[in-house]
C-alpha positions in Angstrom: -15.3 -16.8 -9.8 -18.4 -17.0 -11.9 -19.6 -14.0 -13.8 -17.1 -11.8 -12.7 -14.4 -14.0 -14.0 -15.9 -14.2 -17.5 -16.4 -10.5 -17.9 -13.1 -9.7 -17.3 -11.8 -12.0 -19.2 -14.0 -10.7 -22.1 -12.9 -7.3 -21.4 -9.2 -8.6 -21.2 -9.3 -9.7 -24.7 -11.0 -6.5 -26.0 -7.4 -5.3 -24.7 -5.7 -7.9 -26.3 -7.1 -7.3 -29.3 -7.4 -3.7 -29.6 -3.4 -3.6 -28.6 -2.4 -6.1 -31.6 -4.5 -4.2 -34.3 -2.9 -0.8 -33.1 0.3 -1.8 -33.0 0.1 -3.7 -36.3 -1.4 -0.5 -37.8 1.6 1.2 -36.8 4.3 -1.0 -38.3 2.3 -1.8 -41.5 2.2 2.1 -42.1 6.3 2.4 -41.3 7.0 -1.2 -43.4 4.8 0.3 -46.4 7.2 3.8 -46.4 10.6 1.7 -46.1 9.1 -0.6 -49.0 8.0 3.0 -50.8 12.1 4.2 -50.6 11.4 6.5 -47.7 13.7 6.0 -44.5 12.8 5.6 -41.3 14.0 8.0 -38.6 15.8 6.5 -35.5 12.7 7.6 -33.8 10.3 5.2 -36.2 13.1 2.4 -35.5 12.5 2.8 -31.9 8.6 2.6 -32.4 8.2 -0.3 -34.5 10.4 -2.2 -32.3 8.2 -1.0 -29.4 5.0 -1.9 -31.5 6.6 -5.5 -32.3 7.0 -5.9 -28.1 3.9 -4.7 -28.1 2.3 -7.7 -30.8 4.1 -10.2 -28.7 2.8 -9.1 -25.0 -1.0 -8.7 -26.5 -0.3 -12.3 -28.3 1.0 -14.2 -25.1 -1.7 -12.2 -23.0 -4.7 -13.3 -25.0 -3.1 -17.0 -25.8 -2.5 -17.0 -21.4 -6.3 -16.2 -20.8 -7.2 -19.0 -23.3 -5.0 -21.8 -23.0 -3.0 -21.1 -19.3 -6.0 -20.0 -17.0 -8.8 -22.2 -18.4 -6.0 -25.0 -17.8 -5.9 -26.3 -21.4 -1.7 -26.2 -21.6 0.7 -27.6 -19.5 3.7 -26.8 -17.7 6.2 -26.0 -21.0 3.2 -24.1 -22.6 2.9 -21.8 -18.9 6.5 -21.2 -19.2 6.5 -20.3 -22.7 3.4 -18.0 -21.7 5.4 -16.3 -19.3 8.9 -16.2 -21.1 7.1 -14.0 -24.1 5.0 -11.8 -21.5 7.9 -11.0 -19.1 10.2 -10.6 -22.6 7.6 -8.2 -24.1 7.5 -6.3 -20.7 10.6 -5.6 -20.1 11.9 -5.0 -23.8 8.7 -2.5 -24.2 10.1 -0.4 -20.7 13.8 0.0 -22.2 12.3 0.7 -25.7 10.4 3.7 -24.1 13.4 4.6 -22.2 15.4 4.8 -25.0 12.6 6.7 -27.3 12.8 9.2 -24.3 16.6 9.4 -24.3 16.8 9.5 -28.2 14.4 13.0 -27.9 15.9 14.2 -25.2 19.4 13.7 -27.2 17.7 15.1 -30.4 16.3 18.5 -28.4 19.3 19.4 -26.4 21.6 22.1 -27.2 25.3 19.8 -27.0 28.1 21.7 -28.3 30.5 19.5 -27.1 30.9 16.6 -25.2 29.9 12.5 -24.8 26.1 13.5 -25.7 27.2 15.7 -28.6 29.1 13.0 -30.1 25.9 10.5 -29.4 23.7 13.5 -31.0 26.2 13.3 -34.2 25.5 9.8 -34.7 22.1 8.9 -33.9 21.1 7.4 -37.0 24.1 4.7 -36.4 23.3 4.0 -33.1 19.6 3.4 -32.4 19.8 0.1 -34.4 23.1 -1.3 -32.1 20.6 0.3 -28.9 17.7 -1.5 -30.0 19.6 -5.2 -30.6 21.6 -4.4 -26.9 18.0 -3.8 -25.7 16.6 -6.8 -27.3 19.3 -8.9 -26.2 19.2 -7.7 -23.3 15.6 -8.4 -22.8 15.9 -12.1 -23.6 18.2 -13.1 -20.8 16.6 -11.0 -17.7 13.0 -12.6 -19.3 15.1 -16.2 -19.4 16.3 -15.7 -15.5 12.8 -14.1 -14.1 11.1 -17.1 -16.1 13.2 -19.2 -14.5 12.9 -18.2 -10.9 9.4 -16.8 -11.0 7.8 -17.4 -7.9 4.6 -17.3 -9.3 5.8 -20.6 -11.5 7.5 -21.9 -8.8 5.3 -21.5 -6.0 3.9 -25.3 -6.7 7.7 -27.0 -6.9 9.5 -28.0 -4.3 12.6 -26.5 -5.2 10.3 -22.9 -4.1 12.4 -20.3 -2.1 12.4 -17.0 -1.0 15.2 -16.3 -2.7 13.1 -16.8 -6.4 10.9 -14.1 -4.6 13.8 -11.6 -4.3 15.9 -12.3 -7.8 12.1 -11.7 -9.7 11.4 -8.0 -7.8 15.1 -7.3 -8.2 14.6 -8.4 -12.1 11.3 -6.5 -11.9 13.0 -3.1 -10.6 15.8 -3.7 -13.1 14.0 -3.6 -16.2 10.9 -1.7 -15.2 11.7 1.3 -12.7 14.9 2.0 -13.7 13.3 2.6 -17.6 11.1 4.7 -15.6 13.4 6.6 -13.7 15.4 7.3 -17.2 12.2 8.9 -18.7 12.0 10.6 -15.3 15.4 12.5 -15.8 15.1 12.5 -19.2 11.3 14.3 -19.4 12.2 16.4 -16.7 15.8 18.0 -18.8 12.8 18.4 -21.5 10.3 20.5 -19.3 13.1 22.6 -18.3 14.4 22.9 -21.9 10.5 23.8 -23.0 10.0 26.5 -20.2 13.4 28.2 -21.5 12.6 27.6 -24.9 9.2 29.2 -24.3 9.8 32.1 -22.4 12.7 33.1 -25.4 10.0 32.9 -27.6 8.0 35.2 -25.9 10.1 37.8 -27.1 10.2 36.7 -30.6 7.1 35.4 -31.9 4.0 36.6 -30.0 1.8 33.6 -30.9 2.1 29.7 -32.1 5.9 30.1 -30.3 7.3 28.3 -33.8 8.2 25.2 -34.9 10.5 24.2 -32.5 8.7 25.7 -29.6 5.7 22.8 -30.7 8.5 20.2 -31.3 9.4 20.8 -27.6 5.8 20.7 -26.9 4.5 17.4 -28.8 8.2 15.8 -27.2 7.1 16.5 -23.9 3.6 15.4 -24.0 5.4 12.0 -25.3 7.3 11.5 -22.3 5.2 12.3 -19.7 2.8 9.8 -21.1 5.4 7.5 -21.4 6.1 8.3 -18.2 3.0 7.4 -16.0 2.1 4.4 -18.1 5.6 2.9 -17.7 5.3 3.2 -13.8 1.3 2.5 -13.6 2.4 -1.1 -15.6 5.6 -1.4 -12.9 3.3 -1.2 -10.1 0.6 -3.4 -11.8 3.4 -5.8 -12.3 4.6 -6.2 -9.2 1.2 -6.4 -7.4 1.2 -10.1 -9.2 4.2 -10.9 -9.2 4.5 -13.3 -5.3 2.4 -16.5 -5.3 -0.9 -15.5 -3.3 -4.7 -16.6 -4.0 -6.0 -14.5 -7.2 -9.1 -12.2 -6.0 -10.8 -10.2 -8.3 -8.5 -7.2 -7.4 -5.8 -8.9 -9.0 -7.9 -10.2 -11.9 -8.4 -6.7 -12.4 -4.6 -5.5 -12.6 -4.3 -8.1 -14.8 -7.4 -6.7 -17.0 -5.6 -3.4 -16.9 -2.5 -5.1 -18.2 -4.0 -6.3 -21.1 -4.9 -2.5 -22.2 -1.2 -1.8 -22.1 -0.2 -2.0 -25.7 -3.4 -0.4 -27.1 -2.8 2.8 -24.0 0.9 2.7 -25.4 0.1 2.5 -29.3 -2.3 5.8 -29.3 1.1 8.0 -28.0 3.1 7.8 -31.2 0.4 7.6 -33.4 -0.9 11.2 -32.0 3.0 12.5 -31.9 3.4 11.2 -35.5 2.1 13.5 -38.4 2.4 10.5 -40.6 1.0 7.9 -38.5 -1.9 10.3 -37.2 -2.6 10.8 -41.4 -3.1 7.5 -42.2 -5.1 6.4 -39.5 -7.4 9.5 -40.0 -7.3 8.1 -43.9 -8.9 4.8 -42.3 -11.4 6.2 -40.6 -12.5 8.8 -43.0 -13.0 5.6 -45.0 -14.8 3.9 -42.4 -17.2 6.9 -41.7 -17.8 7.5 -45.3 -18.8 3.8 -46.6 -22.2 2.5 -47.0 
């Protein structure tokens, strides 16, 4: 592919890099206020588990550019390259599904009812959520592993069939996360617009604290939202056994920017987060 293969690549692992530093950043600052006695939110659970996907699928991208498609690893090392990737993917899409259900939970007015009970015990069950997500995770990543036609396309034992279980795995763990922050951002708009126009008739400017809770919440899951299905699509576009063009090599590109695209949505919804990473670069703009 020539020079258009090496630049992407070199862009690829800008990505790659970029999206591990981020995410780091983000659970070093939520590890160093658990260590300090402060305790984390079901909310900072659910986004240090999404940065620690997010590590892993910038990790197995960078270490699949090096070793996998300059052909310096063999067949175990590809499959281990794909377990992590396809792990990381699908454990990052049902993390954000369930940051999107845990706001839209937190935000809504339940008096009564399954979701007021789940509303009454949040902080007991976004740990269980995140281990039945993670486990979760690890078996659909073991099975599309497994039957990925991509790997497979080479074998013998190749079918159609390895073509239909991977987008049926694919769908599974990637559009219906999507279609949960779909429902779940939509309840939220409706929620803010209500919200808003009662505030109208109280406050006459800022709309209050919870009117720019509703507000920050929203702009959350609607990024959530479009970067969740742009990665689906991505995803699937590679996902069948065909001749890579540079089309493809740029999906892949845009893949690699997932974590780092992903990392920047909490960090501007968290006061904390957004602090210390203003701290860093005060720092940075200040020294000699």
């Amino acid at each position: 592919m020539g020079w258009e293969f090496i630049t992407i690549q070199t862009i690829s692992m800008v990505g790659v890099i970029s999206g591990m530093v981020s995410n780091v950043f983000i659970m070093s600052v939520n590890v160093h206020s658990l260590m300090r006695g402060e305790r984390m939110n079901p909310s900072d659970q659910i986004t240090v588990a999404l940065s620690f996907s997010n590590v892993i699928y910038s990790a197995a991208n960078g270490l699949s550019i090096i070793l996998v498609d300059l052909h310096l690893v063999g067949l175990y090392g590809v499959y281990s390259m794909a377990f992590l990737i396809a792990y990381s993917d699908f454990s990052n899409c049902w993390l954000g599904a369930c940051l999107c259900f845990f706001y839209f939970v937190k935000i809504g007015h339940f008096h009564c009812g399954f979701l007021a009970q789940i509303k009454k015990n949040l902080q007991t069950l976004v740990p269980w959520e995140i281990l039945t997500v993670q486990t979760f995770s690890v078996i659909n990543s073991a099975l599309y592993t497994k039957f990925s036609p991509v790997l497979l396309a080479n074998q013998t034992s190749y079918s159609s069939s390895g073509d239909l279980l991977s987008l049926g795995l694919q769908s599974i763990n990637c559009l219906i996360p999507s279609i949960i922050i779909s429902i779940t951002t939509g309840q939220i708009i409706v929620s803010l617009y209500k919200h808003s126009q009662h505030m109208r008739h109280n406050i006459r400017e800022g709309g209050g604290p919870n009117l720019k809770v509703h507000q920050r919440a929203t702009r959350t899951l609607v990024s959530l939202l479009i970067i969740y299905l742009t990665l689906f699509f991505l995803s699937v576009n590679l996902l069948f056994p065909v001749c890579r063009t540079i089309a493809d090599w740029v999906c892949i590109m845009l893949t690699c920017f997932f974590p780092i695209v992903q990392s920047i949505i909490p960090v501007v919804g968290n006061s904390r987060l957004l602090k210390s990473c203003m701290k860093i670069l005060n720092k940075v703009n200040n020294s000699p």
